[in-house]
Each structure stands twice: as structure tokens, then as C-alpha cells.
C-alpha positions, 0 to 999 in steps of 0.5 A: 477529424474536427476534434483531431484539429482542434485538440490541444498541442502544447503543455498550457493548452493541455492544461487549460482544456484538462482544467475546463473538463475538470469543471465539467465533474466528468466519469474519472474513468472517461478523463483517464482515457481522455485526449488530454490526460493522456497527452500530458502523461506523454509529454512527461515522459518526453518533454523536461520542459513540460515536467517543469510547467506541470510540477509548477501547475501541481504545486499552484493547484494541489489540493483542488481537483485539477491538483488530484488529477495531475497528481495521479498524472505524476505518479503513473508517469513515475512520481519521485522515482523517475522525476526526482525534481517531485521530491522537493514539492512533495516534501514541501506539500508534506511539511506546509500543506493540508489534508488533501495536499499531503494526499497528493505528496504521499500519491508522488511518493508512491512507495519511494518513501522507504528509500529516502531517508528525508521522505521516510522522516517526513512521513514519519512524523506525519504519521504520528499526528494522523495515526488516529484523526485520519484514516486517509492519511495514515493509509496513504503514509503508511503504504508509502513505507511499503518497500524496504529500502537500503537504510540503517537498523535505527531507520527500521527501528523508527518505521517499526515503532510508527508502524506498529501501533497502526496494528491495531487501528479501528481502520481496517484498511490501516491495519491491512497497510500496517501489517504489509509494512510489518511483513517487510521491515521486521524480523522475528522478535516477540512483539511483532509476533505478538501483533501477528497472532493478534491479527489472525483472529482480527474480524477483517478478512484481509487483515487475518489472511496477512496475518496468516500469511506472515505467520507462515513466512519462515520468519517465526519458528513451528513452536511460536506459530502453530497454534494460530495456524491450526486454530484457523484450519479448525475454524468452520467458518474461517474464510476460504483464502485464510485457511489456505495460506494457513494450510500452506503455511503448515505444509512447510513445517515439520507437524507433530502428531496432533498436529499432522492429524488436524491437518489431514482432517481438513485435507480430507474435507477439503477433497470432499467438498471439491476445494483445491489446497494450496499445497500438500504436506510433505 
């Protein structure tokens, strides 16, 4: 009862006390589920006001690690899509502030940034300086592109061209990102095609299941894929996951007779060994 009573009420007491456990360097898990925490996320979601007085804290405090908390506060309360009045403080953050302040813009932003087109250019240019100095922020940056928006052919050709190069990064998880942007914003030309067959020899397990994956899309004709695909079914020490969907994949095209006959040799294995194809060849 006496912590029920002493629990903080109003938006500055909820900041203030989430500051003081801050300083305390709690389990992030135990400040998720803390009192505080929670009661700002409700106080965001009814409370203009409070909006206000925490998007004004945020700004004060971005980059510092009361600044990251109310951050992840913001976006699970809805970030820019459910409080449009983040849009220009995370676009203040992506023009003026640090590594970290940019962090927590790209976290408000979520994946909204492939609906706005001043977002969208932001990180745009953002991902030009950072593509190679800070895996980060080019994760962050790109992830935030994964949706794709209502926008002009020359807005998808800027995010390809920012994209697509990031393909190829030392990071995997860069790559990863890329290529989840790419699966969504490109069509069927010969360069994407080319940077999908790449990836599905890539030595990141993620990466090559996206790729595989992307492959089998419908996007890509039977001719342009199949080798990439029958290679992985053949591969005897290819990821599980990566030779389903390429398995998958397969199953919707209509196979030659070599190709029908590697299939069936990895069905047939993949019976043997008790596994479960995703699907089977009509």
C-alpha cells in the first residue's frame, strides 16, 4: 500500500522518479514493467498535455539515457504515426543532433519514414553519410524505409539508389535491412536481380533465406532464378530454413526435367531424414 501511496501522479513527478531509477542503471526489462514507465505510456495515449511536457523532456534529454527511455515510450505509444507533433522534433534530431539523438529520431520514426516524403529525404541523406562509418545508424535508417508508402517513381528510384548499395555491407544486419527494403520497393529489373542472386550465396544465414525468399517472390521469371534456387536445394550444408523457401519457391514454377528430378531428390531426402517441406510440387 505505501508504494501504491507514494507513486508519482502527474506527468513531471512520473518524469522526475523514471530519471531517479534511471540513475540507479536498473534490469531494462524490470523499468519496462516499472510503474512509471508504464504510466507515462498511459498518460500519452490520454493526456495532449502530457504529450507536450514529454516531447519537450525528450528533446532536452535525447541522446542521454532518460533521452533513449522516453524514446522507446514514444514509439510504443505510436511514435510519429499516432503523434504527428513528433515529426518535427525527430526531424530536428535528424538535421542538428549526434549519433545517438539521430538513434532516437529513427526509433519515433519507426517505419513511417517511407510515408513522408521530408522523412524519407532526411534519411536519405542521412544514409549517405553513414552507410559505411556506423552500422547503427544505417540499420536504424534503413528499417525505417521498410514500408512502402504512396510516393512518386522518382521517390522509389532515390530509396533504391540509397538502398542498394547497403547490399553489399560488411554488416550483416545492414544487409539484412537492405534487402527487406529491397523485397518491397523493387520491381524486376536486372540490378536488383543481380544483388538478390548475390545475396543468396551471402555467408549470413538471414541474409540468404531473404534472398531466397525474394527470389521465389513472383517478381523474377523461372529462367533468371533457377539456378540460384536449385543450387541452395543441392547444397548439403545449406541452412534448413534456406532450402525450404527455396523448396517453396520451386514449387510454384513450372520445373524442366532436370530441374523436376533435383527437386524430387531433395523431397525424397527430406522424407527420409523426417523434415517437413514447406509445400510440394504441383
Amino acid at each position: 500500500m505505501a508504494e501504491t501511496e507514494a507513486a508519482p501522479r502527474d506527468t513531471h513527478e512520473l518524469l522526475g522518479a523514471l530519471d531517479a531509477k534511471l540513475a540507479q542503471n536498473p534490469d531494462m526489462d524490470a523499468l519496462r514493467n516499472s510503474p512509471e514507465f508504464q504510466q507515462l505510456i498511459a498518460h500519452l495515449q490520454s493526456d495532449p498535455a502530457a504529450r507536450n511536457q514529454v516531447i519537450s523532456q525528450f528533446l532536452h534529454a535525447s541522446g542521454t539515457d532518460l533521452g533513449n527511455t522516453l524514446s522507446e515510450i514514444l514509439a510504443m505509444s505510436g511514435g510519429v504515426e499516432v503523434m504527428p507533433e513528433l515529426k518535427d522534433a525527430a526531424s530536428q534530431l535528424l538535421r542538428d543532433g549526434n549519433d545517438e539523438q539521430r538513434l532516437n529520431a529513427l526509433q519515433l520514426i519507426g517505419g513511417a519514414a517511407g510515408n513522408d516524403p521530408k522523412l524519407r529525404s532526411q534519411v536519405i541523406d542521412m544514409l549517405h553519410k553513414v552507410a559505411d562509418s556506423d552500422p547503427r545508424l544505417a540499420s536504424a535508417a534503413i528499417s525505417s524505409l521498410n514500408r512502402q508508402g504512396v510516393s512518386t517513381r522518382t521517390e522509389h528510384q532515390d530509396v533504391i539508389r540509397a538502398v542498394s548499395p547497403l547490399a553489399a555491407s560488411a554488416d550483416p544486419e545492414v544487409r539484412r535491412n537492405s534487402l527487406q527494403v529491397l523485397t518491397q520497393w523493387t520491381g524486376k529489373d536486372q540490378s536488383t536481380l543481380e544483388i538478390f542472386t548475390k545475396a543468396a550465396r551471402d555467408s549470413d544465414t538471414g541474409v540468404r533465406n531473404l534472398a531466397v525468399s525474394a527470389l521465389g517472390n513472383g517478381s523474377f521469371s523461372y529462367e533468371n532464378v533457377r539456378d540460384s534456387l536449385l543450387a541452395v536445394l543441392q547444397n548439403p550444408s545449406e541452412d534448413l530454413k534456406v532450402q525450404a523457401a527455396a523448396q517453396q519457391a520451386l514449387s510454384s514454377f513450372p520445373l524442366d526435367e532436370q530441374a523436376l528430378k533435383i527437386y524430387q531428390e531433395y523431397m525424397a531426402s527430406v522424407k527420409t531424414e523426417g523434415g517437413s517441406p514447406s509445400g510440394a510440387f504441383n
